[in-house]
TIPA-994339 format. One line per field, with one value per residue (C-alpha): z, x, y. Coordinates in steps of 0.05 Angstrom, whole numbers. Layout:
<sites>
Z = [Z / ...]
X = [X / ...]
Y = [Y / ...]
</sites>
This chain:
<sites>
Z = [-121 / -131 / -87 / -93 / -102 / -54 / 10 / 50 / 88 / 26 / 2 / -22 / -37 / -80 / -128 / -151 / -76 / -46 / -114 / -100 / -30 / -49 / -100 / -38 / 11 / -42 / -61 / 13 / 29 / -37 / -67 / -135 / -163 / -173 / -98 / -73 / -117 / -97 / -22 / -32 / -91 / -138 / -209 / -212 / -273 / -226 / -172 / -223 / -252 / -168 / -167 / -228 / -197 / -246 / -206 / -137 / -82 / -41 / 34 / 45 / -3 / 29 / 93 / 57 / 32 / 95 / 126 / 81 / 73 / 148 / 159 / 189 / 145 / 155 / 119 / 58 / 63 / 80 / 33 / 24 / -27 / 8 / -21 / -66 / -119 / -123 / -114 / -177 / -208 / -189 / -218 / -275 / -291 / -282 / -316 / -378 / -384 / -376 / -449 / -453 / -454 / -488 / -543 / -546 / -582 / -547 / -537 / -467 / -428 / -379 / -320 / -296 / -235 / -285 / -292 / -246 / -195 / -224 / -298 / -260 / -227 / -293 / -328 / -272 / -268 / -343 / -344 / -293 / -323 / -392 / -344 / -314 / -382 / -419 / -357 / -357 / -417 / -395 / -399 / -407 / -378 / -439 / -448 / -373 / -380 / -450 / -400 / -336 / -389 / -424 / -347 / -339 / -392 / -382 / -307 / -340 / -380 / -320 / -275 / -238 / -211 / -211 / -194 / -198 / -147 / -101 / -105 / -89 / -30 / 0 / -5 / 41 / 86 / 95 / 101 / 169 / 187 / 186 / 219 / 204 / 224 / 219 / 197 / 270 / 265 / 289 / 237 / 185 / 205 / 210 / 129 / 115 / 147 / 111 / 54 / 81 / 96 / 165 / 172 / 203 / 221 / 222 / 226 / 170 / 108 / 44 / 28 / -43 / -29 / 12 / 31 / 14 / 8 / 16 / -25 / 3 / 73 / 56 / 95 / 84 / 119 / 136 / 176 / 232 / 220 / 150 / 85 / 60 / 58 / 70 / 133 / 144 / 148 / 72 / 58 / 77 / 39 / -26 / -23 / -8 / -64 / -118 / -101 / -95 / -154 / -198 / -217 / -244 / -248 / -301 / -360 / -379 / -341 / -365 / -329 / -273 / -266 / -277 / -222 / -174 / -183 / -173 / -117 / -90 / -100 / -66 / -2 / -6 / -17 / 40 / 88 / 71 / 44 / -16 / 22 / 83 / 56 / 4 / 43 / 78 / 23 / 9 / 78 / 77 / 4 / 33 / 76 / 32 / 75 / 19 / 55 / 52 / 118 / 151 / 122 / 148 / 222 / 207 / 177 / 207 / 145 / 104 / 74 / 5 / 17 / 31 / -28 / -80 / -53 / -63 / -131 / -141 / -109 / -124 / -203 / -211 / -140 / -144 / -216 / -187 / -237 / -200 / -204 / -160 / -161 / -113 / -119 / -71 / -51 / -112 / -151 / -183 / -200 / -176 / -178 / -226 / -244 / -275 / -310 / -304 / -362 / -322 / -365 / -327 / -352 / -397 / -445 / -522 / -490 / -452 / -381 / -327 / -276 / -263 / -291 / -253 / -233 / -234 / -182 / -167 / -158 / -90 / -83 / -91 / -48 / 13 / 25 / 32 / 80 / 159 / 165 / 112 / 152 / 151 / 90 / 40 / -3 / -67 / -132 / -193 / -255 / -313 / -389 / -379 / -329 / -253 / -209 / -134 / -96 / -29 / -19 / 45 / 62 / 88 / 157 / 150 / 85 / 89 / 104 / 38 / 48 / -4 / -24 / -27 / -74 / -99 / -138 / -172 / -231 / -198 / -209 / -166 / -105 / -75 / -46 / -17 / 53 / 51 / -14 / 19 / 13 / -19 / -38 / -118 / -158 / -247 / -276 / -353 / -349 / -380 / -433 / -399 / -400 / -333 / -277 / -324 / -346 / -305 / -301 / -367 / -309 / -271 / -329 / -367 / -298 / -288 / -356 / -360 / -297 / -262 / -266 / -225 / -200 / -212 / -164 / -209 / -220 / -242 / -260 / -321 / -347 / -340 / -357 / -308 / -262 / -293 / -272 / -268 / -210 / -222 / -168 / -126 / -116 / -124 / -83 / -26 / -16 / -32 / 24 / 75 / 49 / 64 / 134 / 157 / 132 / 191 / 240]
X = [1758 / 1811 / 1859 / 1938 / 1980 / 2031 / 2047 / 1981 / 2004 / 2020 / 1946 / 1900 / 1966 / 1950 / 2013 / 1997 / 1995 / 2057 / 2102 / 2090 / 2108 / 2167 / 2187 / 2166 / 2201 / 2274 / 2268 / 2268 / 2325 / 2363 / 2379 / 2370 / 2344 / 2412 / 2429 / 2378 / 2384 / 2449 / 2431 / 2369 / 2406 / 2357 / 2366 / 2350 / 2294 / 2264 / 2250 / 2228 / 2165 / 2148 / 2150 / 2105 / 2057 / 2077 / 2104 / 2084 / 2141 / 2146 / 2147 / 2220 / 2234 / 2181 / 2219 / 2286 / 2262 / 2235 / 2295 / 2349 / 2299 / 2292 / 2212 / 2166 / 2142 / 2068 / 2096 / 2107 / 2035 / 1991 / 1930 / 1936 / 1980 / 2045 / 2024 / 1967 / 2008 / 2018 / 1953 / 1940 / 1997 / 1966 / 1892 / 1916 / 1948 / 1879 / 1841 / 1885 / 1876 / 1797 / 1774 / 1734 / 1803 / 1836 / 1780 / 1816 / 1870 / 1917 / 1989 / 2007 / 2028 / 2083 / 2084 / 2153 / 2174 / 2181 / 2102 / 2071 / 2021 / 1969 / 1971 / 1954 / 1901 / 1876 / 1890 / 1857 / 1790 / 1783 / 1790 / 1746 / 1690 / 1703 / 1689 / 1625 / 1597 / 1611 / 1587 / 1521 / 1480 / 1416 / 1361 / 1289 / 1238 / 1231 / 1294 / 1293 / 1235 / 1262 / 1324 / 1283 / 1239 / 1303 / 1334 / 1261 / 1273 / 1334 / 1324 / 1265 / 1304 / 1348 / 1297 / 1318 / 1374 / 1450 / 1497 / 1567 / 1526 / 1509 / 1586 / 1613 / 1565 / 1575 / 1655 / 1639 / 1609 / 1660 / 1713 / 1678 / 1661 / 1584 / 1555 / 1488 / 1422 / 1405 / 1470 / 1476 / 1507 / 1578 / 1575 / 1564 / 1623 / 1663 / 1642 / 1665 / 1723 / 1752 / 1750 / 1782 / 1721 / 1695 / 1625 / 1610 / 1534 / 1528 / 1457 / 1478 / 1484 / 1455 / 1384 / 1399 / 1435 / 1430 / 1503 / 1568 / 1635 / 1692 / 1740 / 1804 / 1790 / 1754 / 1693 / 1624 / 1565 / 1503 / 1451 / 1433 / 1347 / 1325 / 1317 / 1248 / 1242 / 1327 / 1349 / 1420 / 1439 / 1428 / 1438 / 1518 / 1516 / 1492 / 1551 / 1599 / 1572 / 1584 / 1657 / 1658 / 1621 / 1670 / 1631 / 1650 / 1626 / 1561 / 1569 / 1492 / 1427 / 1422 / 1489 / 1468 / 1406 / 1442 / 1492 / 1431 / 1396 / 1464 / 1475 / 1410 / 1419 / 1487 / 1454 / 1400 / 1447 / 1481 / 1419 / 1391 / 1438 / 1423 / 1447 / 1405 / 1346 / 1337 / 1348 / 1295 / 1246 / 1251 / 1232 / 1177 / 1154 / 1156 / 1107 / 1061 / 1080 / 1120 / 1110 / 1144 / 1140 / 1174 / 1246 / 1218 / 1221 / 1287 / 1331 / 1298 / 1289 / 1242 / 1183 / 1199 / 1271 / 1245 / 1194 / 1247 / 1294 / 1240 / 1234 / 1307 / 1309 / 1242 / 1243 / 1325 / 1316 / 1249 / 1222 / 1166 / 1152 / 1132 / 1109 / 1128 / 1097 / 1110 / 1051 / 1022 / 947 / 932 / 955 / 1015 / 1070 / 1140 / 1181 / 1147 / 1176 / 1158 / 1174 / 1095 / 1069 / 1020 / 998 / 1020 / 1004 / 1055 / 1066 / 1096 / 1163 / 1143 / 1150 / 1116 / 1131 / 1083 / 1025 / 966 / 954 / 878 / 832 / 817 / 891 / 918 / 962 / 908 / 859 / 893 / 897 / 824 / 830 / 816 / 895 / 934 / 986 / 981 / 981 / 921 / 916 / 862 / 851 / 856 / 825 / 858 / 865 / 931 / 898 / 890 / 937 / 943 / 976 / 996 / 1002 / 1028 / 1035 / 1105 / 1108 / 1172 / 1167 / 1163 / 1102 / 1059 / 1058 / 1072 / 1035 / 1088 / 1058 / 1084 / 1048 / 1046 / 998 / 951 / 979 / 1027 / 986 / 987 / 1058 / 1041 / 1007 / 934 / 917 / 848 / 824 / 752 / 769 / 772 / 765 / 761 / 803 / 796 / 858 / 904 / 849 / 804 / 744 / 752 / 766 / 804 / 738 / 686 / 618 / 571 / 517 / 573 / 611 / 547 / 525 / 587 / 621 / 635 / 621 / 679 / 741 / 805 / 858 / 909 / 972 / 1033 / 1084 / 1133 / 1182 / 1148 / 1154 / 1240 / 1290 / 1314 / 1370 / 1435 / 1505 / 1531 / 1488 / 1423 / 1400 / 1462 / 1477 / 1557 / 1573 / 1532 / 1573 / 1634 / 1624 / 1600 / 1666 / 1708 / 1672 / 1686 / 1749 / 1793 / 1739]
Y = [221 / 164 / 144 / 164 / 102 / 136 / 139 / 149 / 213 / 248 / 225 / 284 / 329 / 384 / 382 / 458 / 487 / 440 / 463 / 537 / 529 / 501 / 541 / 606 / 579 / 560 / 633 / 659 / 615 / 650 / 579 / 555 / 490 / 473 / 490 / 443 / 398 / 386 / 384 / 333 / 286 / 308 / 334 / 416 / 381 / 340 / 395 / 436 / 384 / 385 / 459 / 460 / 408 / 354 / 305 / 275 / 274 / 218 / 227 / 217 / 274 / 323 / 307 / 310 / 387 / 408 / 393 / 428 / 493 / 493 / 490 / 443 / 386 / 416 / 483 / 449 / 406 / 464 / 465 / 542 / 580 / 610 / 687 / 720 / 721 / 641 / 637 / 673 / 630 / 560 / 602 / 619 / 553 / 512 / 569 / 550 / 482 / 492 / 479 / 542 / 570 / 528 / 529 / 598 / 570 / 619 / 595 / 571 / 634 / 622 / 666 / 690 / 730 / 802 / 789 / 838 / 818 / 865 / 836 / 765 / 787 / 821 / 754 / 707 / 744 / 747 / 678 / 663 / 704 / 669 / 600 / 626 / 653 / 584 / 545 / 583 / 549 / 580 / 515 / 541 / 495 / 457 / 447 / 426 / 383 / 350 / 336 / 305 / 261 / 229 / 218 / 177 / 140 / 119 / 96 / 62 / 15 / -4 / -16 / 45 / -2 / 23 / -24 / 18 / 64 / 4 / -22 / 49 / 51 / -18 / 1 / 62 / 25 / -31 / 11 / 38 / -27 / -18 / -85 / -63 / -23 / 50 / 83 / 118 / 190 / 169 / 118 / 161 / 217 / 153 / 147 / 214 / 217 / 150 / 197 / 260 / 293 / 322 / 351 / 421 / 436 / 515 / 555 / 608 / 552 / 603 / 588 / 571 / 499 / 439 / 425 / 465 / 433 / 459 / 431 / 472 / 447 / 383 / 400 / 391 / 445 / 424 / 451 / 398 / 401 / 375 / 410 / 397 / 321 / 305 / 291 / 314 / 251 / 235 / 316 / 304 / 224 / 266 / 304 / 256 / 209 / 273 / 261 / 186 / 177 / 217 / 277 / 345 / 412 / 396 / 406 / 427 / 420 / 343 / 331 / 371 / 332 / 256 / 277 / 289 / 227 / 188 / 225 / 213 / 143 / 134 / 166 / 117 / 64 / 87 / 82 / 29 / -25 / -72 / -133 / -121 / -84 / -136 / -194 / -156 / -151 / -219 / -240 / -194 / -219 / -283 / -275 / -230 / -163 / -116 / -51 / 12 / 37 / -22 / -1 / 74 / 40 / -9 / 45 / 115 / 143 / 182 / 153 / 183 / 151 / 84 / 87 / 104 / 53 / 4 / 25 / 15 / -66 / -95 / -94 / -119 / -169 / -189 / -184 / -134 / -77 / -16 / 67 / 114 / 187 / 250 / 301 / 351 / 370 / 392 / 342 / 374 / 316 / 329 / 269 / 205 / 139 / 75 / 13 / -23 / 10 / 56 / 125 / 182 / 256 / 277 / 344 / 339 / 337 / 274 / 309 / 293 / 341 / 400 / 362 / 355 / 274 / 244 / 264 / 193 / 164 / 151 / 209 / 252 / 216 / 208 / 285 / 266 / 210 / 215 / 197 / 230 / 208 / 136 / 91 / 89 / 37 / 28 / -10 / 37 / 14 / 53 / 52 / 20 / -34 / -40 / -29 / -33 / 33 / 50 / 130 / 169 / 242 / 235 / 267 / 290 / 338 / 408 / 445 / 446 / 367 / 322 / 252 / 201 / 134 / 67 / 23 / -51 / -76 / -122 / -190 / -167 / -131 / -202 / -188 / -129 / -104 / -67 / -113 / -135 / -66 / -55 / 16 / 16 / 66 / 77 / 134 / 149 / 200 / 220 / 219 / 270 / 239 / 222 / 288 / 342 / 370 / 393 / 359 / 380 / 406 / 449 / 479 / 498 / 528 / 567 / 582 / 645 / 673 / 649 / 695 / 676 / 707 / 662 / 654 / 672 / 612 / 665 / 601 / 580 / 633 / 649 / 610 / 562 / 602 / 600 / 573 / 502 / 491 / 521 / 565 / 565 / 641 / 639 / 699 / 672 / 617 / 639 / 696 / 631 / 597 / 653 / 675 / 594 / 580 / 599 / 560]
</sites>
């Protein structure tokens, strides 16, 4: 979302909405371009590119307008079309210049006042079906997972580091004045509303997304608890950062998925500032105390949060290669990263999500441990060497519980907290020597006389859902949007 050169208060002006109200409000005073024209020092040409949202007023001729036509200033500025009909008019006008129209090759239709309201609305929701059909590449999960492993890959050979992201968030914060600390919740609002935004937290947010924006009335829902493992806090910093970061609607699942990862990063920029937090790191290297859960307690966020931001400082700041893995009780992998060289389970595609991790790494031990809760470190000797890793159930996720772990090669476990542990362990996987396969005793004991009923993970088996934003059920939050936009 860039910033208008102009005048500040006409900042944000949508040039589509203002030039129908305009053009409303002429033809209810009877006057022609010419007419005002005359009465503003304007040429009838020039009105007509503002009518037509091609041209940006300047204040002094909004005020000049207002004036002649009679109405308030805040007439003309109001974000909402004057009538249904311009509000088809400014639809139809963005739905042709989408390029799955325009890939059409239709001429440019012009819509005149002998067009009747009906053939718009006819003509708008064509169009906008046409949209949702070409914005709904279906991805089937190895598509998706072809997607997720190239995203890996690429945050691989940055060392998961961003630094446009880190600029965009250390902007945001100076232009609220942050001094520092756990962005406090006044801080934050402060944030959003440098950029136009407000926040509204509302119980009835639809089940199928984390945040809503509405881009009409620049506000952002939220519900005020956490969603799974986000606190609300870096819930409403995600969406922000989609807008600050310059994103549009995705273009396939890839984009989809590139745009959430940024966005995630922004937020986590935003929490925990690379200044500070690194400054902070180096301190704590220093003394031979690396640990995630201190930025936890400095910047009150979650533990995943902290991990992944460590993930994003330590290689680029302080030449530290690093893994990171999210995994529940069973061992199923949900989030994985790396740049250390460590083997994780992969498929053909070279995903890693929804395999099953070794039984003897530390995000599957510490479900074991007498405090899942509190950090457990261990020595893992693998095919790919040893490494030392810290793993966490993170307090604040969800219900099923979810194993947060970070981990160095060894030459490197000296920086870190927990590294005079005795708790080492060998691991043959991914090769399968090691805990895929049950012991020869217990499988020649039970072959064959075991039959499971397996609990259905009816997603592998469908497509991923389709739409721009997968999973987002359109006509729930367009009904929320309609039911809380005259709040």
């Amino acid at each position: 979302m860039k910033e208008s050169p102009k005048l500040v208060e006409t900042e944000g002006l949508d040039l589509a909405t203002f030039g129908q109200r305009l053009r409303h409000v002429r033809r209810a005073r009877g006057m022609t371009l010419a007419d005002l024209g005359a009465r503003v020092g304007r040429t009838p040409s020039v009105l007509s590119l503002i009518e037509n949202g091609k041209r940006e007023p300047r204040l002094t001729l909004v005020e000049q307008l207002a004036t002649t036509l009679g109405v308030p200033v805040g007439e003309l500025l109001k974000k909402q079309p004057p009538s249904r009909r311009a509000q088809l008019e400014i639809a139809l006008e963005q739905s042709q210049r989408d390029p799955s129209y325009r890939a059409l090759g239709l001429p440019q239709l012009r819509v005149g006042t002998r067009v009747p309201t009906e053939v718009l609305e006819h003509l708008v929701g064509l169009a906008t079906e046409l949209r949702a059909q070409r914005s709904k590449p279906t991805a089937t999960p190895e598509e998706a997972r072809a997607a997720n492993a190239a995203l890996r890959s690429s945050m691989r050979e940055r060392g998961n580091y961003f630094p446009d992201i880190e600029r965009a968030a250390a902007d945001a914060l100076a232009r609220a004045s942050y001094a520092g600390g756990a962005l406090s919740q006044g801080m934050l609002l402060s944030v959003v509303a440098q950029h136009g935004f407000s926040v509204r937290f509302v119980p009835d947010l639809p089940r199928s997304v984390r945040s809503l924006t509405d881009l009409r009335g620049n506000r952002i829902y939220v519900k005020q608890e956490p969603v799974g493992g986000h606190s609300a806090r870096a819930v409403i910093l995600q969406a922000l950062g989609h807008f600050l970061l310059g994103h549009d609607t995705p273009r396939d699942f890839a984009d989809f998925l590139r745009q959430r990862v940024e966005a995630n990063y922004f937020a986590a920029a935003m929490l925990i500032p690379e200044t500070a937090a690194v400054a902070f790191l180096r301190d704590a290297m220093s003394r031979r105390d690396l640990a995630v859960e201190d930025l936890v307690d400095v910047y009150s966020v979650s533990y995943e949060m902290a991990a992944h931001r460590v993930t994003n400082l330590i290689t680029h700041h302080l030449e530290l290669p690093c893994h990171f893995v999210k995994n529940d009780a069973s061992g199923i992998i949900y989030k994985a990263y790396q740049n250390d060289g460590i083997l994780f389970p992969a498929d053909i595609t070279g995903a890693i999500e929804g395999q099953r991790m070794c039984r003897q790494w530390s995000g599957r031990r510490v479900f074991s441990a007498p405090d899942r809760f509190s950090p457990h470190y261990q020595y893992s000797d693998t095919p790919a060497g040893t490494y030392f890793c810290v793993a966490q159930v993170d307090p604040r996720a969800d219900e099923r519980g979810y194993a947060i772990s970070l981990g160095v090669p060894f030459e490197h476990s000296r920086w870190f907290r927990g590294r005079e542990t005795t708790d080492r362990v060998k691991s043959n996987c991914p090769d399968g020597e090691c805990c895929q396969r049950a012991p020869l005793t217990l499988a020649e004991r039970w072959d064959g006389m075991a039959w499971p009923s397996a609990r259905a993970h009816s997603h592998i088996l469908s497509a991923l859902p389709a739409g721009s934003f997968p999973g987002v059920d359109d006509v729930d939050i367009y009904e929320f949007l309609d039911q809380h936009a005259a709040d």
